[in-house]
Structure formats: structure tokens, C-alpha cells
C-alpha positions in Angstrom: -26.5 -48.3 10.7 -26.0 -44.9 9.3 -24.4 -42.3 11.6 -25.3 -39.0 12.0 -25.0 -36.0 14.5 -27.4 -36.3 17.4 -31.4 -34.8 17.4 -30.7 -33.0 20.3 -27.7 -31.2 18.9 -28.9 -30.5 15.8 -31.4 -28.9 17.4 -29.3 -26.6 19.8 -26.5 -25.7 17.1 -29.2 -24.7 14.3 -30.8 -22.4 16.7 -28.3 -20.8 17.8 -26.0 -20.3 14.7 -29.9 -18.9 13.1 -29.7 -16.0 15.5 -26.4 -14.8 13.6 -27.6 -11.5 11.0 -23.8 -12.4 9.3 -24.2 -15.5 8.0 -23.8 -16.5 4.6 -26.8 -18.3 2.5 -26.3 -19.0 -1.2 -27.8 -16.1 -3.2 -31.1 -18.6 -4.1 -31.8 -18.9 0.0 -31.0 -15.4 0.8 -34.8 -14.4 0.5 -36.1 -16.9 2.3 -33.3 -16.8 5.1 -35.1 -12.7 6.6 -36.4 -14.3 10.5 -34.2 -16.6 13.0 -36.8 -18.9 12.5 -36.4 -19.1 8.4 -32.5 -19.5 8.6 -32.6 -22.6 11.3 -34.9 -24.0 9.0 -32.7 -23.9 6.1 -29.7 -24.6 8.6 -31.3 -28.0 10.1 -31.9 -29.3 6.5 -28.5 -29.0 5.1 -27.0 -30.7 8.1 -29.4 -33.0 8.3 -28.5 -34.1 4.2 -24.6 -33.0 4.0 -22.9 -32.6 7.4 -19.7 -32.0 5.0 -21.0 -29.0 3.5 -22.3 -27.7 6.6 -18.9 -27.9 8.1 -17.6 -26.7 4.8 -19.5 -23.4 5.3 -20.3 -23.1 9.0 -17.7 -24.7 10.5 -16.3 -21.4 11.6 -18.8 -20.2 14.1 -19.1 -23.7 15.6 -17.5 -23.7 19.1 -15.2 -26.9 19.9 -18.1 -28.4 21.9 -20.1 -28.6 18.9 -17.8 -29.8 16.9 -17.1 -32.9 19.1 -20.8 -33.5 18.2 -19.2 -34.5 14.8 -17.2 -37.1 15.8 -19.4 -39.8 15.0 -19.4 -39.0 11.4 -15.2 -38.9 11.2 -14.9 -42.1 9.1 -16.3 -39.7 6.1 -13.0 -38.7 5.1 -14.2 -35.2 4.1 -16.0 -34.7 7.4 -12.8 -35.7 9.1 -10.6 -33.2 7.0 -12.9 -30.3 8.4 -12.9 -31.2 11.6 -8.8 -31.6 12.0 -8.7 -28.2 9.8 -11.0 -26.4 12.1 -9.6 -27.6 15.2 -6.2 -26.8 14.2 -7.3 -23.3 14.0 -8.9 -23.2 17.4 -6.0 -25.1 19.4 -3.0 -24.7 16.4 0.2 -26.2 17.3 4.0 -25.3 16.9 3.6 -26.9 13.7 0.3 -25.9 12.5 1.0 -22.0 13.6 4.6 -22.2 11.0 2.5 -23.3 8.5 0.3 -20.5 8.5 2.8 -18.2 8.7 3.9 -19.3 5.6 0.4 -19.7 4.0 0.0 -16.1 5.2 3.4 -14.7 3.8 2.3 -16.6 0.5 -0.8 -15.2 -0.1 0.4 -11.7 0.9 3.0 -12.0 -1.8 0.6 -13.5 -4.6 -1.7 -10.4 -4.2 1.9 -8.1 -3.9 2.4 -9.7 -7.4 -1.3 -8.7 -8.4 -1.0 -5.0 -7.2 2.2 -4.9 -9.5 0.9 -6.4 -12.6 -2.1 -3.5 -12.0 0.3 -0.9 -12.3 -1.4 1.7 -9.5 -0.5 0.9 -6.4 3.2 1.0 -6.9 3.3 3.7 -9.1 5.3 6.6 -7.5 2.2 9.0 -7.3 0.5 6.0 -5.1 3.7 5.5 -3.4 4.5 9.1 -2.7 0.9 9.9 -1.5 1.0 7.1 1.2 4.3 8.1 2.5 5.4 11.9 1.1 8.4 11.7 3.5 9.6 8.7 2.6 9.5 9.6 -0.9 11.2 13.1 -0.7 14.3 11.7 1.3 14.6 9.1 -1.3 13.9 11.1 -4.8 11.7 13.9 -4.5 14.3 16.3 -2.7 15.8 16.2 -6.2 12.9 17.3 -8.1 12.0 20.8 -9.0 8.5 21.5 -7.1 7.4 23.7 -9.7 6.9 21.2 -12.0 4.5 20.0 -10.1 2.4 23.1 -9.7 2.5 23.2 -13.8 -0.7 22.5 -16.3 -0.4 18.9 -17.8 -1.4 18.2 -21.4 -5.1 17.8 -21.3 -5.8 18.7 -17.7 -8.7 21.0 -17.0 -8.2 23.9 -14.7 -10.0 22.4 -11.9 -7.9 19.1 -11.9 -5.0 21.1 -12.3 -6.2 23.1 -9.1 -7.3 19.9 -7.9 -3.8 18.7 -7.9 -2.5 21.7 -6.7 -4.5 21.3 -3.6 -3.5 17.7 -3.5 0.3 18.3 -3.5 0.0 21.4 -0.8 -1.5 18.8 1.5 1.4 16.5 0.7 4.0 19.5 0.9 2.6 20.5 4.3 2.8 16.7 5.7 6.4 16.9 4.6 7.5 19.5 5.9 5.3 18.1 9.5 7.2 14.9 9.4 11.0 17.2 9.0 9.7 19.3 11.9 9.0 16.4 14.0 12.6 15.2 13.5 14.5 18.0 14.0 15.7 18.7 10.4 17.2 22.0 10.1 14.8 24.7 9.0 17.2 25.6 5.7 16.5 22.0 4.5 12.6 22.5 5.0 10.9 21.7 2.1 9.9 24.7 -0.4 12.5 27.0 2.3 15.4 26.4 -1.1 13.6 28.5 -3.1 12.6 30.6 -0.3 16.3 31.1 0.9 17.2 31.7 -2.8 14.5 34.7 -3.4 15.7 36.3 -0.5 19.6 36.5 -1.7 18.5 37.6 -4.8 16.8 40.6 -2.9 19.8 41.2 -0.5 22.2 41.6 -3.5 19.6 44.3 -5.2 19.5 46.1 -2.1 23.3 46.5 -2.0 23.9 47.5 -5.6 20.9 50.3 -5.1 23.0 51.1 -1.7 26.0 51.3 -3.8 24.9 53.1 -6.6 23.6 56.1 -3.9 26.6 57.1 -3.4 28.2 57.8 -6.8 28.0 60.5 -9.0 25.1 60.4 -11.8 27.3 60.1 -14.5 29.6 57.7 -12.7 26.3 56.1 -12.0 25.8 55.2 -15.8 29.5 54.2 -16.2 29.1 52.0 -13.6 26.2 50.1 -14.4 27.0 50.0 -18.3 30.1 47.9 -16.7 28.8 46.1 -14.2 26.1 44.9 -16.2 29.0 43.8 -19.2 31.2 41.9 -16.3 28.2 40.6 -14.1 26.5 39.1 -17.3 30.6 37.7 -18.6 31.0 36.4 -15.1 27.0 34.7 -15.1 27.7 33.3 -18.7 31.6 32.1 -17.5 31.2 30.7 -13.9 28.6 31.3 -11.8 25.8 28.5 -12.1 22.5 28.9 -12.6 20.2 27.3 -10.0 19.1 24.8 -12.5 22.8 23.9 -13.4 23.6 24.2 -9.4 20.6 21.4 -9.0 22.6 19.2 -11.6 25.7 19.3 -9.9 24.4 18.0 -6.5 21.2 16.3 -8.0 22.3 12.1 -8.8 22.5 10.5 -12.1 20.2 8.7 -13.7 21.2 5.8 -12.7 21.7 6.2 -9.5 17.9 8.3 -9.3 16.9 5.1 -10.7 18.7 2.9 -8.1 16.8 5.4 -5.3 13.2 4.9 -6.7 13.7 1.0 -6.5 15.2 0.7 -3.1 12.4 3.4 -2.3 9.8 0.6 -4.1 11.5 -2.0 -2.4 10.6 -0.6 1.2 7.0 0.2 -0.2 6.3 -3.3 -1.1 8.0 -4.7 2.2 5.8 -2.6 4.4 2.8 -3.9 2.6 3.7 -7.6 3.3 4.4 -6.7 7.1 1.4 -5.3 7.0 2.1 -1.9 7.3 -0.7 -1.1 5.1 -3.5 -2.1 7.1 -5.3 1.6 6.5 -5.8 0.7 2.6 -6.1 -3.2 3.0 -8.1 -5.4 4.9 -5.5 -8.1 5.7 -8.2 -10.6 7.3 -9.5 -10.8 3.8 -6.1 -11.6 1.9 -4.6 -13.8 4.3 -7.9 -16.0 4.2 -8.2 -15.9 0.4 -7.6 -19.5 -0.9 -7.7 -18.4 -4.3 -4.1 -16.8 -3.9 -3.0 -20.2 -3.7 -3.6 -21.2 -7.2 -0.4 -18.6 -7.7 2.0 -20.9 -6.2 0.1 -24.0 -7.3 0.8 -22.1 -10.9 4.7 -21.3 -9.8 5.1 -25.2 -8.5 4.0 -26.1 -11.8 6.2 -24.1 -13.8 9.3 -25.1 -11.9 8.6 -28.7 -12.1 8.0 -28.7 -16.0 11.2 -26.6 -16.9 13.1 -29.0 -14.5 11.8 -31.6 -16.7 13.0 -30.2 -19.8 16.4 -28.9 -18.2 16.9 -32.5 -17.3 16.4 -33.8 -21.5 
């Protein structure tokens, strides 16, 4: 005699799962699945001819009670795999939990992988717009700002006062985030150039003081030399703030070393999920599809194993 899930039951899980607006029909029922009553109809015919593939795609909304209604049907091996896969998530244990973590961590890593091979999200103008502190302490604090304020090849005016926009906002959430901390107000972002201007006006004002005082023709004399030494002693020793930005600035090797352990902590924060405002984690660490990456990996190291071992 064939075994099969109770009249009653059908009856009481179709109608209420038909009352749920989220879900899913294959894109061929989807018109004819508009009223409650529509969707139990198509609900009570599919577990009536594959209580597999009603598990397979409902399975989720069933509560435990109704999936004891099941039980009859557990010799079918694939009915049986549901049901222990389903109830593991309901009431997981010690073991079924650590294997999800590691499920989890997997799939978050598989689509890390993806985001790198598309080149956007880990590029530094991503990174840097996601965290603009983060990036300054790390590299930016060594760049000139103005370079960023400059026309690029090919840029129209309004992206290039698009982007000028873009980077005040970033700029101002900088210098937010060093307020918050307590960083001196000489190290403020943008205050370098600031603090620069303003030496370069105190040093005019005191020559003009200075020069009040002498006589006219002394006056000449004295600029005609100052001018000679001041430019020998600019050319000779003093640096230039570009050649002062040099000497304290890193290498380029090391600058390089900073924008991969600055990477590094980008891509870790993503698989903690730190990046829950641009991801929907739910969604990734659900996707079975990432799977196939380590099924892929597995693979890979099992045939160059082979061939190591000829």
C-alpha cells in the first residue's frame, strides 16, 4: 500500500501556506497563483504527486508539526534527506551549528573571491569611499589632495564637479572621524596646507615690517640681496614642500605594503560581516551555488595530487 501524507493534513498545510503573498511559484504558475484560493490549489496538487519537491521548495515555512506529518513517507530516501536537513535547521546541534559555520565562512569567501576577480569592490576608490578614515591613516595621509580636486583626461566639467563634491563629503567625514578621536587639530586633514599658507603670510608680513624701517636706497640694496641669498639658500637647502612630502612620505614599497594590509582589513570586515549596509548576507550565506567553488578547489587539489604523486 502506497503511503502518503494524511487528507486531513494536506488539507490544513495547503491552506495555510496559500495565505503567504511571498511564496515562490515557477514562472509558468505565477499567473494563475493571484487569490489564496488559486495557490492552495496549485499547492495541494504538487504534494499530492511529489511530496519531495514540495519539501524541496516549501519545506521552509513548514512548522515542525507539519513536518512530522511526513514521516510516513521517510523510506523515500529523498523525502528523508529533507526532512533531517530541515529539522537540523530548526533544532541544529553542536555538530550541525559547526558545520554551518563553516558552510557560511565558505560561501562568504567564494563570493570575496568573486568581488575580487570583478575588480570594483576592492578597488581603492570603493574601499576608500566605505571607510575614508581608514584609508587616510593607512595611505591617503601621504597623498597630495589637490590631485584630487584636478580635471582627469576625458572628464566633463560636471563629473569633475561631481567628484569634487564627492571627495568634500569624504574630506569632511575624515576630518569627523579625527575630531571624534581626539587627534590634534594640526593633523586635521586639509589644516597642512592650511598651516603652510599661513607661514608663508607671517614671513611676508615681517620682511614688509622690516623693510619699513630702512632707508629707500638701503631698501633696494637690501632686497636686490636678499632676493640673491634667499633664492641660493631655497635652491641649496631649504625643501620645497613637495620635496619635504618625500622625505617623510614611504617608499614605494612600503606605500604598497600599506594599501594591501589596508585591503587585507577591507576584505576581513566583509567576511565578518561588517558589510551588512551594501550586502545582504541572508542571501550569500544561503546561496548553494557558492559551493560549486570549493567543489571546483577540491577537484583541483585532488587531480594535481594525482599527478604530484607520478
Amino acid at each position: 500500500m502506497e503511503r502518503k501524507v494524511k487528507e486531513e493534513s494536506m488539507e490544513s498545510i495547503t491552506s495555510r501556506l496559500s495565505c503567504l503573498d511571498h511564496l515562490y511559484f515557477p514562472r509558468a504558475l505565477q499567473s494563475n497563483a493571484a487569490t489564496p484560493s488559486q495557490r492552495k490549489s496549485i499547492l495541494l496538487d504538487l504534494l499530492s504527486r511529489d511530496a519531495a519537491v514540495f519539501l524541496e521548495r516549501y519545506g521552509s515555512e513548514l512548522t515542525s508539526d507539519e513536518l512530522g506529518e511526513f514521516d510516513p513517507l521517510n523510506n523515500d530516501y529523498e523525502i528523508n534527506w529533507h526532512l533531517k536537513k530541515l529539522r537540523s535547521k530548526m533544532n541544529p546541534t553542536s555538530e550541525d551549528l559547526r558545520s554551518r559555520s563553516v558552510t557560511v565562512k565558505n560561501r562568504r569567501l567564494a563570493y570575496l573571491n568573486r568581488l575580487i576577480h570583478d575588480g570594483h569592490y576592492f578597488s581603492e576608490d570603493a574601499m576608500r569611499e566605505r571607510e575614508p578614515y581608514l584609508h587616510h591613516e593607512y595611505v591617503g595621509k601621504f597623498r597630495d589632495l589637490s590631485e584630487r580636486d584636478m580635471a582627469r583626461p576625458g572628464e566633463r566639467w560636471s563629473e569633475t564637479l561631481m567628484r569634487r563634491s564627492e571627495e568634500a563629503v569624504l574630506i569632511a567625514k575624515i576630518r569627523e572621524e579625527q575630531q571624534r578621536l581626539g587627534v590634534a587639530e594640526r593633523e586635521w586633514i586639509g589644516n597642512e596646507r592650511n598651516q603652510q599658507q599661513e607661514e608663508e603670510e607671517e614671513d611676508d608680513d615681517e620682511e614688509e615690517d622690516d623693510d619699513e624701517d630702512e632707508d629707500e636706497a638701503v631698501k633696494k640694496l637690501a632686497r636686490s640681496t636678499e632676493m640673491v641669498v634667499n633664492h641660493s639658500a631655497a635652491s641649496n637647502s631649504a625643501p620645497s614642500p613637495a620635496e619635504h612630502n618625500q622625505e617623510v612620505a614611504p617608499s614605494v614599497e612600503e606605500t604598497q605594503d600599506l594599501m594591501e594590509q589596508f585591503t587585507y582589513i577591507m576584505q576581513q570586515k566583509f567576511l565578518s560581516g561588517e558589510d551588512h549596509q551594501h550586502f545582504d548576507y541572508s542571501k550569500i550565506d544561503t546561496d548553494e551555488t557558492l559551493d560549486d567553488h570549493w567543489l571546483r578547489e577540491v577537484s583541483q587539489d585532488a587531480e594535481e595530487k594525482y599527478f604530484a604523486e607520478d
